[in-house]
RODO-2510 file (C-alpha; in nm, 4 decimals, decimal comma):
residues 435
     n   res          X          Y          Z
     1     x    -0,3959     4,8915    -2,0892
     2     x    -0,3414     4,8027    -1,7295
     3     x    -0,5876     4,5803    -1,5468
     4     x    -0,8219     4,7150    -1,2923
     5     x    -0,6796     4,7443    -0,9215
     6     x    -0,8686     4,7262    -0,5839
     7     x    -0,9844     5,0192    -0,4711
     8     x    -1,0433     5,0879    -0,1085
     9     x    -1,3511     5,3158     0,0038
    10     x    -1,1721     5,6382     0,1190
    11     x    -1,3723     5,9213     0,3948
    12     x    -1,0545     6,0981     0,4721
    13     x    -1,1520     6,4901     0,4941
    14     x    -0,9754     6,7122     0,1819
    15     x    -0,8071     7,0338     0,3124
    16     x    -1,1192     7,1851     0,2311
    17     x    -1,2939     7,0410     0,4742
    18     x    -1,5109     6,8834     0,2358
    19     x    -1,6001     6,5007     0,3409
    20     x    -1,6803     6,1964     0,0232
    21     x    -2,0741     6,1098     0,0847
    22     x    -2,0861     5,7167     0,1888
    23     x    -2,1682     5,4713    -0,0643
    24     x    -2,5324     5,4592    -0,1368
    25     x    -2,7202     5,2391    -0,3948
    26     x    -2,6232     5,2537    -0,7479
    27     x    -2,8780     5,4831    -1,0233
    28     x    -3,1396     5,3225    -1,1897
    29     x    -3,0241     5,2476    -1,5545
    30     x    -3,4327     5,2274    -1,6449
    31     x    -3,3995     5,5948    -1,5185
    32     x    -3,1646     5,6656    -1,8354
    33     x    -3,3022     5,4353    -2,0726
    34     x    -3,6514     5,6030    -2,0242
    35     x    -3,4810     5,9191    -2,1680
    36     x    -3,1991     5,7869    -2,4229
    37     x    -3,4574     5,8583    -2,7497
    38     x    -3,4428     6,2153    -2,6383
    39     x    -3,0965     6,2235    -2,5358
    40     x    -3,0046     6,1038    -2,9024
    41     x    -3,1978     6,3372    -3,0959
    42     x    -3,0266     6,6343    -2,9026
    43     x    -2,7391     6,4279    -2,9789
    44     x    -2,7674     6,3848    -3,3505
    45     x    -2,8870     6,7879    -3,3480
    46     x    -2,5485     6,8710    -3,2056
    47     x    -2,3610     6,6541    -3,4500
    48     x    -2,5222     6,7896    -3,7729
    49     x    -2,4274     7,1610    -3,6496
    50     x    -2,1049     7,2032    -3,5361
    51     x    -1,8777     7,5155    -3,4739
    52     x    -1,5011     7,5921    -3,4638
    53     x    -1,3302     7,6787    -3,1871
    54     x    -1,4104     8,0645    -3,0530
    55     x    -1,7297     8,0460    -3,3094
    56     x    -1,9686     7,8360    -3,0841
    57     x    -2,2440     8,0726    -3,0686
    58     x    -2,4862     7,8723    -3,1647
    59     x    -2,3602     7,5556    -2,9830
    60     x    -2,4085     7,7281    -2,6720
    61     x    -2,7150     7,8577    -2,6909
    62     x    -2,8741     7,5270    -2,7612
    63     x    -2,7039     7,3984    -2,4539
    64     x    -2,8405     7,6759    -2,2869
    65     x    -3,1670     7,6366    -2,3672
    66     x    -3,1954     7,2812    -2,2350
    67     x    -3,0019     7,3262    -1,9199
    68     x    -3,2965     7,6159    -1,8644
    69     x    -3,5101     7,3754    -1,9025
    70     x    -3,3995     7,1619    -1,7003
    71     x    -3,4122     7,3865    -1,4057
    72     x    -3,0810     7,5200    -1,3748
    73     x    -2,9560     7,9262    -1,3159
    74     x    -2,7992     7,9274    -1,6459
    75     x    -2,5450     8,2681    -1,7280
    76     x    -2,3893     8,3053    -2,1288
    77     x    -2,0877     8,4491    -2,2412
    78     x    -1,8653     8,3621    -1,9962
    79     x    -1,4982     8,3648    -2,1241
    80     x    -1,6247     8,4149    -2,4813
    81     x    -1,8838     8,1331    -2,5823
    82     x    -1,8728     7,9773    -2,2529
    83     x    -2,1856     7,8708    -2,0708
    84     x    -2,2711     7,8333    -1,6506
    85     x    -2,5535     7,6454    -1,5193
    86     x    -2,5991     7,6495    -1,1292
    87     x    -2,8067     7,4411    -0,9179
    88     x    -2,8307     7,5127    -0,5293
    89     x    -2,9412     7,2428    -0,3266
    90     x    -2,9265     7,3056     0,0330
    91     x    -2,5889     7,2760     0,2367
    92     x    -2,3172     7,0430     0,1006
    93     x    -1,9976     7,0474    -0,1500
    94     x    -1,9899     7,2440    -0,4737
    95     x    -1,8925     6,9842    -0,8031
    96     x    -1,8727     7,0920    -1,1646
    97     x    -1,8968     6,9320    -1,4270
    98     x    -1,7248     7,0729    -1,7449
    99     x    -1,8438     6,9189    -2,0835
   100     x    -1,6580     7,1488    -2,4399
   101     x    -1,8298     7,2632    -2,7113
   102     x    -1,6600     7,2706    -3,0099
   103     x    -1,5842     7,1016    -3,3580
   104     x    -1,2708     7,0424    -3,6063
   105     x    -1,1955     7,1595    -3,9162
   106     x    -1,2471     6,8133    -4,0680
   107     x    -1,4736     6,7573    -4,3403
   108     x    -1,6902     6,4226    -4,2162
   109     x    -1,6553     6,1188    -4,3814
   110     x    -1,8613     5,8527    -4,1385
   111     x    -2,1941     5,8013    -4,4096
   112     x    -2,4298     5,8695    -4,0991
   113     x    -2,7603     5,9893    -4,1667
   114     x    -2,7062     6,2371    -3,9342
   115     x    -2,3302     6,3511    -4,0676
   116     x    -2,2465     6,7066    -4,0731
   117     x    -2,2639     6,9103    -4,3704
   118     x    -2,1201     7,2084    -4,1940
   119     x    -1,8579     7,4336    -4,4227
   120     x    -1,6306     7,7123    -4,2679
   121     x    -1,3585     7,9187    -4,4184
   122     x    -1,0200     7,8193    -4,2859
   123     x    -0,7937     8,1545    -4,1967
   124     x    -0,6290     8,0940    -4,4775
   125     x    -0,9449     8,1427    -4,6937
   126     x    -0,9936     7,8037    -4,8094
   127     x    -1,2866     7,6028    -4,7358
   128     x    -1,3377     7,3499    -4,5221
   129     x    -1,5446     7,1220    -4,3524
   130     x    -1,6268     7,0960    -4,0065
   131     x    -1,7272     6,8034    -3,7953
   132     x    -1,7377     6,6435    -3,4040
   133     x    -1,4332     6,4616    -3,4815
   134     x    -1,3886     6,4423    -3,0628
   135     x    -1,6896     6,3609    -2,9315
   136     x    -1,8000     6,7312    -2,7701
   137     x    -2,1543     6,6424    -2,9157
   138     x    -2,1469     6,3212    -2,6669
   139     x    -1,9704     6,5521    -2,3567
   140     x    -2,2433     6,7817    -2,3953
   141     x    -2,5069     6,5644    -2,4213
   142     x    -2,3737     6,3976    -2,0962
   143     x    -2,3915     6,6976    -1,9652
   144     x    -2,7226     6,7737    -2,0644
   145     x    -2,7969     6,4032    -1,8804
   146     x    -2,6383     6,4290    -1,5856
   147     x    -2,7457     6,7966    -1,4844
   148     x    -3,1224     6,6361    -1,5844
   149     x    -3,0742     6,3718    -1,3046
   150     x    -2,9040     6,5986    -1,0243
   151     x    -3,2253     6,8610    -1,1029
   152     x    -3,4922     6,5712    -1,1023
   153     x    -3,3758     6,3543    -0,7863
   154     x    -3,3178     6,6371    -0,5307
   155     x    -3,4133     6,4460    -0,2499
   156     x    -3,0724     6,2267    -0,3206
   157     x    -2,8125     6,4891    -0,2549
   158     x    -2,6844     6,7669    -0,1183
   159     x    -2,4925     7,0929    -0,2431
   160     x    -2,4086     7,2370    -0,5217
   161     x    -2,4397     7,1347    -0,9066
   162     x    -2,1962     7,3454    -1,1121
   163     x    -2,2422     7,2342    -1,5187
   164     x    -2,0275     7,4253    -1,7766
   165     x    -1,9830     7,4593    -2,1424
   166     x    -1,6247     7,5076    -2,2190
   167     x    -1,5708     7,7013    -2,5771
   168     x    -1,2466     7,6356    -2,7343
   169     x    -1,0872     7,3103    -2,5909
   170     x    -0,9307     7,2273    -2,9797
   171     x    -0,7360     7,5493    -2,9464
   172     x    -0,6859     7,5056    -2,5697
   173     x    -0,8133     7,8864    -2,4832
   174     x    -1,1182     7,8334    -2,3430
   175     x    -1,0489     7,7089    -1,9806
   176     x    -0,8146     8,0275    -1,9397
   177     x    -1,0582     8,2443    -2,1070
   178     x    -1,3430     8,0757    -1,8671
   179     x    -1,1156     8,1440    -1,4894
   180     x    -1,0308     8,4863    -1,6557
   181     x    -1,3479     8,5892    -1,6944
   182     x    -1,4165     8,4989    -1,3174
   183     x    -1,5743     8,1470    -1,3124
   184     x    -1,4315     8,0915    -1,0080
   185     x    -1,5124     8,4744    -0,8577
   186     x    -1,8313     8,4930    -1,0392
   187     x    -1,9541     8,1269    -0,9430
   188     x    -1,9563     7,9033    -0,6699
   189     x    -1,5881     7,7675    -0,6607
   190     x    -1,5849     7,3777    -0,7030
   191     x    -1,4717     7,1577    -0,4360
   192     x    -1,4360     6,8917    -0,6852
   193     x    -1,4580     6,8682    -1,0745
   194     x    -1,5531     6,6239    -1,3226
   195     x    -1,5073     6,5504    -1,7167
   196     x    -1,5433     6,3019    -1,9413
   197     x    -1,3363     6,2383    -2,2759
   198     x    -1,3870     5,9552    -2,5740
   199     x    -1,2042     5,6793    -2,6430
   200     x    -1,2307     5,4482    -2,9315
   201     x    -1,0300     5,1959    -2,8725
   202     x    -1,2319     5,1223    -2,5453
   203     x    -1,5660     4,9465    -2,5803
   204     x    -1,8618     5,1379    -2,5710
   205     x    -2,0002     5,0534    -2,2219
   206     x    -1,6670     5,0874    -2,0416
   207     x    -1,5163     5,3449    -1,8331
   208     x    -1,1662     5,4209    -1,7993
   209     x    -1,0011     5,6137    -1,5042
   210     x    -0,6410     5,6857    -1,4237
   211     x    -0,4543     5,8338    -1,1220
   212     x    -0,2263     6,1437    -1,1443
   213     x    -0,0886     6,2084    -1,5335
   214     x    -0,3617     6,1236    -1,7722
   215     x    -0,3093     6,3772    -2,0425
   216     x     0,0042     6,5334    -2,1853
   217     x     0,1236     6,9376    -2,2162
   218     x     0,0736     7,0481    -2,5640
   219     x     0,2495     7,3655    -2,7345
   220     x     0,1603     7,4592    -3,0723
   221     x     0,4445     7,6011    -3,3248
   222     x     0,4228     7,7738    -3,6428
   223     x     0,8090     7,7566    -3,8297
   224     x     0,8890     7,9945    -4,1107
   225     x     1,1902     7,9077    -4,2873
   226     x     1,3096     8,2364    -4,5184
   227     x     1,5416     8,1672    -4,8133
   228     x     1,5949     8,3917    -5,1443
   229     x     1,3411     8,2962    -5,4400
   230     x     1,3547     8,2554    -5,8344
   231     x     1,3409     8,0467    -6,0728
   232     x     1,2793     7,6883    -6,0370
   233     x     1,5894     7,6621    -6,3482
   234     x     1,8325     7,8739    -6,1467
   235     x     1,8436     7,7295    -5,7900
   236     x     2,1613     7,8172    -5,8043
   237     x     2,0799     8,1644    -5,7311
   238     x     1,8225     8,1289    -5,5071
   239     x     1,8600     8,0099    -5,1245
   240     x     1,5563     7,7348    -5,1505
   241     x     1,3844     7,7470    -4,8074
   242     x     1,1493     7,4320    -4,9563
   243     x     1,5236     7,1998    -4,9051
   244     x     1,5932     7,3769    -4,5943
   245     x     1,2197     7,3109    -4,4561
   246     x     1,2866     6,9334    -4,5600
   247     x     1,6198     6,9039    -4,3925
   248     x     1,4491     7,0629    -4,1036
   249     x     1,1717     6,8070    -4,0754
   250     x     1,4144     6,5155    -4,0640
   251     x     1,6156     6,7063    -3,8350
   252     x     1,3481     6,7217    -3,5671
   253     x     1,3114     6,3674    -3,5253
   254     x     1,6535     6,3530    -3,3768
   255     x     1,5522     6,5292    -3,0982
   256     x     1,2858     6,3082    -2,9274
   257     x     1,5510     6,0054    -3,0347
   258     x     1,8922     6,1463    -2,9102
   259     x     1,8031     6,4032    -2,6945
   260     x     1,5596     6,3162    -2,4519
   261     x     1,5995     6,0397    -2,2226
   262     x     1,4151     5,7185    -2,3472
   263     x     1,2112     5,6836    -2,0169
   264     x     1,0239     5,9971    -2,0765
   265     x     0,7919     6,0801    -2,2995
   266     x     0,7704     6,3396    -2,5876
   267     x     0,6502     6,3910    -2,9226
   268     x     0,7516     6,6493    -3,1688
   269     x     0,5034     6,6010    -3,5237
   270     x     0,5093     6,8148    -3,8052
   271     x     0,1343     6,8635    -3,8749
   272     x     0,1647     7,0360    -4,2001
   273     x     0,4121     7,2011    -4,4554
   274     x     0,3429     7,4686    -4,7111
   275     x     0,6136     7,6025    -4,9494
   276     x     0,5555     7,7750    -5,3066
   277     x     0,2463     7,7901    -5,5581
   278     x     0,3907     7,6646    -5,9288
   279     x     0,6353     7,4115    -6,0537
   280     x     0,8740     7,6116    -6,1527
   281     x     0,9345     7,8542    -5,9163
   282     x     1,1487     7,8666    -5,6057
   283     x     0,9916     8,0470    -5,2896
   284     x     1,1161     8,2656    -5,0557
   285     x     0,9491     8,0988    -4,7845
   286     x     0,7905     7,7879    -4,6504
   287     x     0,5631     7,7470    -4,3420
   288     x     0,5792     7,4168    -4,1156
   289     x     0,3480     7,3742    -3,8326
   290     x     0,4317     7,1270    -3,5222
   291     x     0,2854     6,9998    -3,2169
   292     x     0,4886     6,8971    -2,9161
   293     x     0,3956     6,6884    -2,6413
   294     x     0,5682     6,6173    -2,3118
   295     x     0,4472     6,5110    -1,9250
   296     x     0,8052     6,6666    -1,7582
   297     x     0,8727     7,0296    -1,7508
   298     x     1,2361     7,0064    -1,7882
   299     x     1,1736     6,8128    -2,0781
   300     x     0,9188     7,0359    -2,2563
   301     x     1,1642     7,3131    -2,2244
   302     x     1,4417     7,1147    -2,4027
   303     x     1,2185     7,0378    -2,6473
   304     x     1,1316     7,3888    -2,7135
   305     x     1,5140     7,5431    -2,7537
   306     x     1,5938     7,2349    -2,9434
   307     x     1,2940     7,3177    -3,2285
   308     x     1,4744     7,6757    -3,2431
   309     x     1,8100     7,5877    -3,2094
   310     x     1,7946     7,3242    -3,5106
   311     x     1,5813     7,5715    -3,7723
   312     x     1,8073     7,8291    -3,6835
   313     x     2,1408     7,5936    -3,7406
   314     x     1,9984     7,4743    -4,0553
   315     x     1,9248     7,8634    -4,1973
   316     x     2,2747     7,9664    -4,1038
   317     x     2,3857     7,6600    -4,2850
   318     x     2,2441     7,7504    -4,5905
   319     x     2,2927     8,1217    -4,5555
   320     x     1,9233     8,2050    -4,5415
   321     x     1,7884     8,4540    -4,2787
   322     x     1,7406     8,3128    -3,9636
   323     x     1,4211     8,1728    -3,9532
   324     x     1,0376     8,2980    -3,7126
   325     x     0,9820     8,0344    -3,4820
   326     x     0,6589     8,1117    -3,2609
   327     x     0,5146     7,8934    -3,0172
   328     x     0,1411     7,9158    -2,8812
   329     x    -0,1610     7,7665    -2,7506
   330     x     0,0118     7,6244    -2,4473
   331     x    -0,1448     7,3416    -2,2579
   332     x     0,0005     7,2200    -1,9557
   333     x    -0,0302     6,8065    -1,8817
   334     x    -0,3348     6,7093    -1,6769
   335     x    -0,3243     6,5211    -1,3380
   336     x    -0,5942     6,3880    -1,1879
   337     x    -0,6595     6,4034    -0,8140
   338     x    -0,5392     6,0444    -0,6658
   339     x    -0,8146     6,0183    -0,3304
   340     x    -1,0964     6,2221    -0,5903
   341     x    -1,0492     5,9703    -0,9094
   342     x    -1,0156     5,6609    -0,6436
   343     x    -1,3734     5,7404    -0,4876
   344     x    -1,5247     5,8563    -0,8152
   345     x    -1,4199     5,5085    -0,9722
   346     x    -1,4934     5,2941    -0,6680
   347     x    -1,8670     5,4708    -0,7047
   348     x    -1,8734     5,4093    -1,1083
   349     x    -1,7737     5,0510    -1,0435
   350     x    -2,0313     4,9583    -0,7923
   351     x    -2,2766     5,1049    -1,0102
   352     x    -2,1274     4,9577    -1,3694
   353     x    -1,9599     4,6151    -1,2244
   354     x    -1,5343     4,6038    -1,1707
   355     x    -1,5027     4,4561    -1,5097
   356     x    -1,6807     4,7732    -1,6810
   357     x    -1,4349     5,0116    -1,5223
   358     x    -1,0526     4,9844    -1,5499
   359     x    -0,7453     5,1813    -1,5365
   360     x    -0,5955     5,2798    -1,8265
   361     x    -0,2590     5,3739    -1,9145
   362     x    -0,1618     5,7672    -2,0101
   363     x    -0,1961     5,9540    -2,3195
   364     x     0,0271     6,1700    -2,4950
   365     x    -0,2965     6,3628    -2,6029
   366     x    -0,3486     6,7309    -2,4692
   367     x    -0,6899     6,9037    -2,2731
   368     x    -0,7137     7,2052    -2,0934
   369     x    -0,9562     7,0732    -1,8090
   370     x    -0,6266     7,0500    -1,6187
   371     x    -0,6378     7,4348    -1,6412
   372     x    -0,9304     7,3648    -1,3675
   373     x    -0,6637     7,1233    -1,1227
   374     x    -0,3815     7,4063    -1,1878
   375     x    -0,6693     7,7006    -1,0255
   376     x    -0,6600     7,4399    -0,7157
   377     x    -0,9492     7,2553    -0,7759
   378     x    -0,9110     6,8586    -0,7117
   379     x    -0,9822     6,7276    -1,0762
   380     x    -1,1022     6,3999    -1,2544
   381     x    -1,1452     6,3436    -1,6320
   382     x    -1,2011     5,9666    -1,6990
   383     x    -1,2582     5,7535    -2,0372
   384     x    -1,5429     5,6843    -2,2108
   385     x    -1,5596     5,3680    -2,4366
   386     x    -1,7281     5,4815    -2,7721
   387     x    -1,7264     5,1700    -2,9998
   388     x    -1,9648     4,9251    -2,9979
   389     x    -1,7930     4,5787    -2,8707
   390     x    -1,8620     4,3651    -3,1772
   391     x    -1,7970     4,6481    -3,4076
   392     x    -1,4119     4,7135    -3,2337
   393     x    -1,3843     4,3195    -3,2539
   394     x    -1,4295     4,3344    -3,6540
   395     x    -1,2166     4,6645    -3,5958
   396     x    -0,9145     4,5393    -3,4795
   397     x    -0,8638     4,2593    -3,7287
   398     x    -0,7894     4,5585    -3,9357
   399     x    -0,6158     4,8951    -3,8565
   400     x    -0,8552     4,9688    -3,5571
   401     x    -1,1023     5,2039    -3,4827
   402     x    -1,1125     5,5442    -3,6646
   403     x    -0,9540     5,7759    -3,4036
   404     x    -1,0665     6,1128    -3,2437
   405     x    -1,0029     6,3785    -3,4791
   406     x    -1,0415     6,2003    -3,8272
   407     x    -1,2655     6,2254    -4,0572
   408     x    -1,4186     5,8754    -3,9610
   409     x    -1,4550     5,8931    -3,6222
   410     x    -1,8189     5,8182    -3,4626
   411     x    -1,9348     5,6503    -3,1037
   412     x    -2,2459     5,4419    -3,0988
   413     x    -2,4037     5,6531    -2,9363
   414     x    -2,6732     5,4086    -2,6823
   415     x    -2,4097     5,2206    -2,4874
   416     x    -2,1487     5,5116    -2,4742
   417     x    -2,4108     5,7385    -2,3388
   418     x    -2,5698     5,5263    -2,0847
   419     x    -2,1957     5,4531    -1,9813
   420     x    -2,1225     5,8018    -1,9690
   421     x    -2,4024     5,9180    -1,7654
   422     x    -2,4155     5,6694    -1,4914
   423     x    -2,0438     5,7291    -1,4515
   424     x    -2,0930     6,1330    -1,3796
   425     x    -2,3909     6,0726    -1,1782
   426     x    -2,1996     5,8327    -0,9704
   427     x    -1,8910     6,0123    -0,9506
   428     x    -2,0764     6,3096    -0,8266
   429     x    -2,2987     6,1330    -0,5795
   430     x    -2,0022     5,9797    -0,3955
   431     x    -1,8824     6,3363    -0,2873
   432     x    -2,2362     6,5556    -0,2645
   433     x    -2,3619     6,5190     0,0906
   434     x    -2,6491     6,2862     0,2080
   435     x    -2,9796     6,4361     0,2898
***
């Protein structure tokens, strides 16, 4: 983690036109702690029910409801599941803020009262569990916050208040489903854009922000290796696309490691691995899915023909058919906007104190709120600390925090909130115009 840096107070004019608002004095905490009891039980609600990606009905109707209440123009099924709340307040900038709305397939494992008890059928037909493993309970909840003090303290700002809830961020469809559905046609197009993600590893309480590449390009890829089946006696007869799969696996790593230049970054992981159904019989095909990570272009392309190249090498090796490689759910890497993430954290650190917010270093991670920054919107997505500082203490005398998307994973919820909200608030204060 890098140490915080100065940051200097910026009012240069974007191309848009669109000025920052001068500093102004910081929100009243008391304002969120007089609402945190509420905040939680919508919290907890969210966390007991969760959806999969594409299947957030539910999910987004309950957001719905409250953002009603709350006073905002509120407009469903937008790019599938996805929700719009509008609030028009005189002359000024348009900001958004973009909070996602669905859960993992991951049954829960934290022991909270509160834990979900969700099941869902996998497409394979198995069950499974399904849990916030990521936080989108806390992001909407946020959400639900911050769009509560824009609609409340209308005297304070300017503009317009643009609050969305993003289906399908775990599958990375539901930004492109969103802007193809017209958010940006249908809507009033944001000057500026906002979003918040978890972080365990950073106490709950902090804020972390980062410049330009915070998040890396993701591709998913589903690998089916073909060979000739039979019996698990006679593999001498059979082309046995279970050894093939395994040479394959080892093969990959060689990629990332003598392929790709060591200063930049890429990841290649085989997520799972599914060949045969009995002891003693040989397939005739096993399944392998991977994820792949990069930040350069160039380099997410090699990485691609390499992950063909070496499955098809390996099947012509053993004589086997050549082999299905398919690649989807493509993510590109998010960048934040350097002068929009330098006033948002200047306005989160007067508000929070220097030592509360710091820069962080990138992640090899994947979101589609970059999706947002491609459309030509200036973007920021910053950190949100989720585990209690005496808790990570005990923590990290061990193997750490349980990370996002495991079956362990859980913020405490007061600080992280109260964090999380003062940060949005702030951050869109310092660009909304001044009454």
């Amino acid at each position: 983690m890098n140490p915080p840096h100065h940051l200097t107070l910026s009012v240069a004019l974007f191309a848009t036109v669109v000025s920052f608002a001068p500093a102004q004095a910081p929100l009243d905490l008391a304002w969120v702690d007089a609402r945190i009891e509420r905040l939680e039980a919508f919290y907890q609600e969210l966390h007991q029910s969760p959806e999969l990606s594409f299947h957030e009905k539910a999910t987004a109707a309950r957001l719905a409801k409250e953002l009603r209440q709350a006073g905002l123009t509120v407009t469903e099924g937008v790019g599938g599941e996805g929700i719009v709340a509008v609030l028009k307040n005189g002359a000024g900038p348009t900001v958004l803020f973009r909070a996602d709305l669905d859960g993992l397939p991951i049954t829960e494992e934290t022991g909270l009262p509160y834990a979900s008890k969700i099941r869902a059928t996998a497409n394979g037909g198995q069950a499974i569990g399904v849990m916030h493993a990521c936080g989108h309970d806390l992001h909407m909840t946020n959400l639900l916050g911050t769009a509560q003090w824009f609609a409340e303290n209308q005297a304070a700002w300017r503009g317009t208040l643009v609050c969305i809830g993003q289906p399908a961020e775990e599958r990375s469809g539901g930004a492109k489903a969103m802007l193809k559905d017209g958010l940006f046609e249908r809507f009033p197009k944001p000057d500026f854009a906002f979003a918040l993600h978890c972080e365990p590893m950073l106490a709950a309480g902090m804020i972390g922000y980062r410049s330009g590449p915070l998040m890396a390009a993701v591709d998913s890829v589903d690998v089916t290796i073909r060979g000739r089946g039979g019996h698990g006696a006679a593999p001498h007869r059979t082309i046995d696309p279970i050894v093939i799969a395994s040479q394959y696996v080892l093969a990959l790593q060689t990629i990332v490691s003598r392929e790709i230049d060591p200063i930049q970054s890429a990841v290649i992981t085989v997520g799972a691995i599914q060949g045969g159904h009995k002891h003693n019989i040989i397939p005739d095909r096993c399944e392998l899915q991977l994820t792949v990570r990069s930040y350069d272009e160039g380099v997410r392309s090699h990485l691609k023909d390499a992950i063909v190249r070496k499955a098809k090498a390996l099947a012509m090796a053993a004589g086997a058919p050549e082999p299905e490689v398919r690649f989807s759910e493509p993510t590109g890497a998010l960048k934040n906007d350097k002068r929009l993430t330098e006033q948002a954290a200047a306005a989160m650190q007067r508000a929070l104190g220097t030592d509360k917010v710091i820069e962080v270093n990138p992640q090899m991670i994947a979101e589609d709120f970059g999706q947002f920054g491609d459309a030509g919107v200036p973007i920021c997505m910053f950190r949100v600390g989720t585990t209690e500082t005496e808790r990570l203490q005990k923590l990290l005398l061990g193997n750490g925090p349980p990370g996002l998307h495991t079956a362990g994973f859980y913020p405490d919820f007061r600080p992280s909130i109260r964090a999380s909200i003062v940060a949005s608030v702030e951050a869109g204060r310092a660009v909304l115009a001044r009454p």
